[in-house]
N, C-alpha and C positions, 0 to 999 in steps of 0.2 A: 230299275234301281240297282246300284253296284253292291254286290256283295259287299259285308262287313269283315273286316280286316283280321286277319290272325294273327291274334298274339299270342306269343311260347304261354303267357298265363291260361290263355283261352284254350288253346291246344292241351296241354296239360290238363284239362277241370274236362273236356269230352272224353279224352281218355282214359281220365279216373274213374266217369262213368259210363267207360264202355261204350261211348257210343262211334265205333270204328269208319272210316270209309274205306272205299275198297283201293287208292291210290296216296300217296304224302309222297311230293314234293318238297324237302329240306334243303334250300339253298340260299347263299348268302355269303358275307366276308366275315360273322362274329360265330365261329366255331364253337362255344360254352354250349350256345342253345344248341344247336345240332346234337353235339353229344350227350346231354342230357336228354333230349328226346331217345334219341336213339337205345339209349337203356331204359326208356322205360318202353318202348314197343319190344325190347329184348325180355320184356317180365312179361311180357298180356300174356303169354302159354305158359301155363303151369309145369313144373319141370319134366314131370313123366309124358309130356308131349308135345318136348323141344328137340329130341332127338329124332322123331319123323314128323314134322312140323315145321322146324325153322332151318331156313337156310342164310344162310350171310355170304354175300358175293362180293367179288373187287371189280369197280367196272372194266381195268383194264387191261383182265383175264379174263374176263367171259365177253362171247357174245352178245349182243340184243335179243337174237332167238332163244340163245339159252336161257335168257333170263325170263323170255315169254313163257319158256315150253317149260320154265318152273313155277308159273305162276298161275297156269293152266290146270296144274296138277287137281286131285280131291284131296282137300285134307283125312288123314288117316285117324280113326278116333278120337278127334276131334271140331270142334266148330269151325275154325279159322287155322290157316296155315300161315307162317308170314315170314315175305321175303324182303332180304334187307339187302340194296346194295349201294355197297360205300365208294367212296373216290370217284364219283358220276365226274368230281369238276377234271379230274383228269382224261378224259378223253373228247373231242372234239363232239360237235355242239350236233352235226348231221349225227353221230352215231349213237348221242341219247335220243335225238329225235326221234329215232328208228322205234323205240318203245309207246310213242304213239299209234301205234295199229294197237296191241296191246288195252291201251287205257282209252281207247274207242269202244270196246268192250269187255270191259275189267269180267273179273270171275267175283262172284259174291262172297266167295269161301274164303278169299287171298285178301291178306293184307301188304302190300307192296308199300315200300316205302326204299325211296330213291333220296341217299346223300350227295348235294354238292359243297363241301364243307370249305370254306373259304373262299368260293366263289357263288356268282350269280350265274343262274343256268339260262342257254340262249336258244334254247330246244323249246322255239315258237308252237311249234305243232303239240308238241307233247304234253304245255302247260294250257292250253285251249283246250285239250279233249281232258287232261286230268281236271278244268274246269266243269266242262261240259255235262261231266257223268259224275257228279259229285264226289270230286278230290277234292284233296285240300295244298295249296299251293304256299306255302311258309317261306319266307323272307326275313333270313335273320340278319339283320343290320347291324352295325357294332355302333356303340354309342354315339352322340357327339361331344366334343369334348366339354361344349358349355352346359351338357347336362351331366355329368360326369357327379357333381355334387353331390347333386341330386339323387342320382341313382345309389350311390357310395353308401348315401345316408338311409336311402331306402331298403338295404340290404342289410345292413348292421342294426337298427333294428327290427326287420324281418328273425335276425336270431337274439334277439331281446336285448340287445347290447344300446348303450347311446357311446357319441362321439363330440369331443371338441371339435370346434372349428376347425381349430389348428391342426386337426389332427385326421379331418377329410381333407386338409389340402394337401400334407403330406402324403396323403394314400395316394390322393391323385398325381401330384408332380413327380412321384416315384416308382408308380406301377401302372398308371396313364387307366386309360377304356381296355386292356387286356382282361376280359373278364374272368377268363379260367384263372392267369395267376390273381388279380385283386382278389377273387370270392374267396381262393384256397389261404390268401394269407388273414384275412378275415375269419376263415375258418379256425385257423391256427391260433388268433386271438380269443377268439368263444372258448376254446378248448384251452388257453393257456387263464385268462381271464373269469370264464364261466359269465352266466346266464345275468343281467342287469349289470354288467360291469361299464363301470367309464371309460370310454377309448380315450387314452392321454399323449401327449407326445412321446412323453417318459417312458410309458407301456410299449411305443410302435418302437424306440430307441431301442428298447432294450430286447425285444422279441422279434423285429422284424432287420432291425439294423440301422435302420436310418437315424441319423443324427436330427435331435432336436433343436439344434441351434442354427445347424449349418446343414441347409437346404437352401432350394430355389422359393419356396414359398417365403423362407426370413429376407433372401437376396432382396424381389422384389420389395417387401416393407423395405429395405433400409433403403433400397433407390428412391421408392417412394417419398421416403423423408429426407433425402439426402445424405445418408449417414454411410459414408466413403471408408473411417475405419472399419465397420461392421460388415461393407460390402467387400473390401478386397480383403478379408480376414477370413471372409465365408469364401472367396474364388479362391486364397491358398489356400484353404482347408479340401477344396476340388479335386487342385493339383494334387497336392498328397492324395487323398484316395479318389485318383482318376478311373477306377473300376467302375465305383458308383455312381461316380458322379459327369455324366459325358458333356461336353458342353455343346453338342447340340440340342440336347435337352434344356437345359441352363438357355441358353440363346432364342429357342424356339418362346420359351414360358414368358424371355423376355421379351419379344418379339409380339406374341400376344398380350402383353399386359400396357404397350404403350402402342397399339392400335388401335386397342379398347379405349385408353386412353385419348387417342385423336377423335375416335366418333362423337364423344362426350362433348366436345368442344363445338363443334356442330350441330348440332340436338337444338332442333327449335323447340320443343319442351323441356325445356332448365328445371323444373321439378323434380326433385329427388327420387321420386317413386318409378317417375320416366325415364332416368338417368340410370335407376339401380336395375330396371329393366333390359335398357339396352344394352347391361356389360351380363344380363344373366346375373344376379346378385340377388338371392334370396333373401338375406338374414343382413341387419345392420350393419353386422362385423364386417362382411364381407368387400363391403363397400367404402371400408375407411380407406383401404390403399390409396382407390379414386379420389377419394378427399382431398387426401397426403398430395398425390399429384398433382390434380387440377391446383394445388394452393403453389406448391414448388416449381413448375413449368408451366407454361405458356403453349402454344400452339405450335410456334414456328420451331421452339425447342423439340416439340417431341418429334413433328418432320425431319429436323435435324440428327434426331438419336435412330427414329427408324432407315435413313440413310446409312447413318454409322454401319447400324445392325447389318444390312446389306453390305456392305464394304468389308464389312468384319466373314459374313457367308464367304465371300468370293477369297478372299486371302487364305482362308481356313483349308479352304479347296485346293488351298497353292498359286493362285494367280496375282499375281505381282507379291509373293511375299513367303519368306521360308521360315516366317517365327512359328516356332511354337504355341500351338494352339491354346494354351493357358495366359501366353505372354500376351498372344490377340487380345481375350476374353479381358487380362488385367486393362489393356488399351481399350476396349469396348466400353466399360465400365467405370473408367476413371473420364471419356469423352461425354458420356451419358451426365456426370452429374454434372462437368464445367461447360458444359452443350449451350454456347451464348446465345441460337437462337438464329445467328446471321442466314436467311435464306432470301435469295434472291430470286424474285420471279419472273 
């Protein structure tokens, strides 16, 4: 029977209660969880017996042996000794493996715990025997984007806070699956906000910076409904603060939102509930856009806009074309809503 899966939750609630193994494996591409792990294996020793207890190493300053020959050690006055070594994804894949002699016969006393922080570690050997002898092998994945919602909302209120709609899609089209920065500007809002406060556009405007009005989450509605003032009112509003606002961001969101848009059209279950599924759409709201769309284009239109979109990528890169990349994004956008649809197969 396979082992059951470790989650940062999971992992977190054994070692609140102590219940240590003798190896941890941290590796992965979404860096939040690592480092949040990693402080709290930096608390399991009490402070008067972290100065002959704990060490913290850099993988790409020590050896493999050295890092055995400290993990071998007896802890000094107390239960558990524990070694931490960080930047594992920086050195080649043969030279963690080397720490599998090691974790073929871990010490009962050491707690080792090996970061690969933004990467997936490829040290076959090392992750079989830290199986083997009861490690724990952690894979922290960074989100996907179509659960991004999700997760948004299940963090905000985790700190007792609710949020508008409006105001998860903003977090999300402007601070993406980066979890360290979303949680810290989350945090920022508890702390500016306090405890049951409404997340509102007006609150993220004014505290976090983003514009209420003029985002990629309003772009889409107005393409959705066609509304060409609203849309290239919001792409000048870009241009002028092009810091915030990059247009491959802009492009990407829109790029995603009229693919989703073409599966729809295909879906031999036409049911709403099937339909709100397949674009990921939990809640009503989220699924008007779809609505707006499927009623304002057709199929062959939206082939035709995500062709644009591509034409609009390759120019932006400079190939066949030296405008200015806002001027593209004006032409991308103004193709998108008179997009007649002509495609030839």
């Amino acid at each position: 029977m396979a082992a059951p899966t470790v989650t940062f939750e999971s992992l977190k609630a054994q070692l609140a209660k102590r219940q240590f193994a003798p190896i941890y494996l941290l590796h992965g591409e979404e860096g939040y969880y690592i480092d949040a792990l990693v402080k709290i294996f930096e608390q399991i020793l009490p402070p008067e017996e972290r100065d002959f207890n704990m060490y913290t190493m850099y993988a790409p300053e020590v050896s493999a042996d050295t890092v055995m020959d400290a993990c071998r050690r007896y802890p000094m006055m107390s239960e558990y000794q524990v070694v931490i070594l960080k930047e594992a994804q920086a050195i080649n894949a043969a030279t963690l493996n080397r720490l599998h002699l090691y974790a073929s016969q871990p010490s009962p006393t050491t707690i080792l715990v090996i970061c690969c922080r933004g990467a997936v570690a490829k040290a076959k050997d090392l992750i079989a025997e830290i199986k083997k002898n009861n490690g724990v092998v952690f894979l922290s994945e960074k989100i996907k984007e179509r659960n991004a919602l999700t997760h948004i909302n299940a963090y905000i209120k985790h700190k007792g806070m609710n949020a508008e709609q409006k105001s998860l899609e903003m977090l999300r089209d402007y601070i993406g699956t980066d979890l360290s920065r979303l949680y810290n500007e989350i945090d920022k809002l508890y702390l500016i906000l306090g405890e049951k406060a409404m997340i509102t556009p007006e609150s993220i405007e004014r505290n976090i910076g983003i514009s209420k009005d003029y985002n990629n989450f309003e772009l889409i509605d107005a393409l959705a409904q066609k509304d060409a003032l609203k849309a290239f009112n919001i792409i000048e509003y870009f241009r002028q603060n092009s810091k915030n606002n990059p247009t491959v961001l802009t492009v990407t969101t829109i790029f995603g939102y009229f693919s989703d848009l073409l599966t729809l059209y295909f879906a031999k279950d036409k049911s709403e509930a099937n339909l709100m599924a397949m674009v990921g759409a939990k809640w009503d709201i989220q699924f008007v856009k779809f609505k707006h769309g499927m009623k304002n284009y057709n199929a062959y239109q939206v082939i035709e806009i995500i062709s644009a979109i591509r034409d609009f990528d390759a120019k932006s890169k400079g190939v066949g074309s030296r405008q200015n990349e806002y001027d593209l994004l004006k032409d991308l956008i103004f193709h998108i809503i008179s997009a007649p649809g002509n495609i030839n197969f």
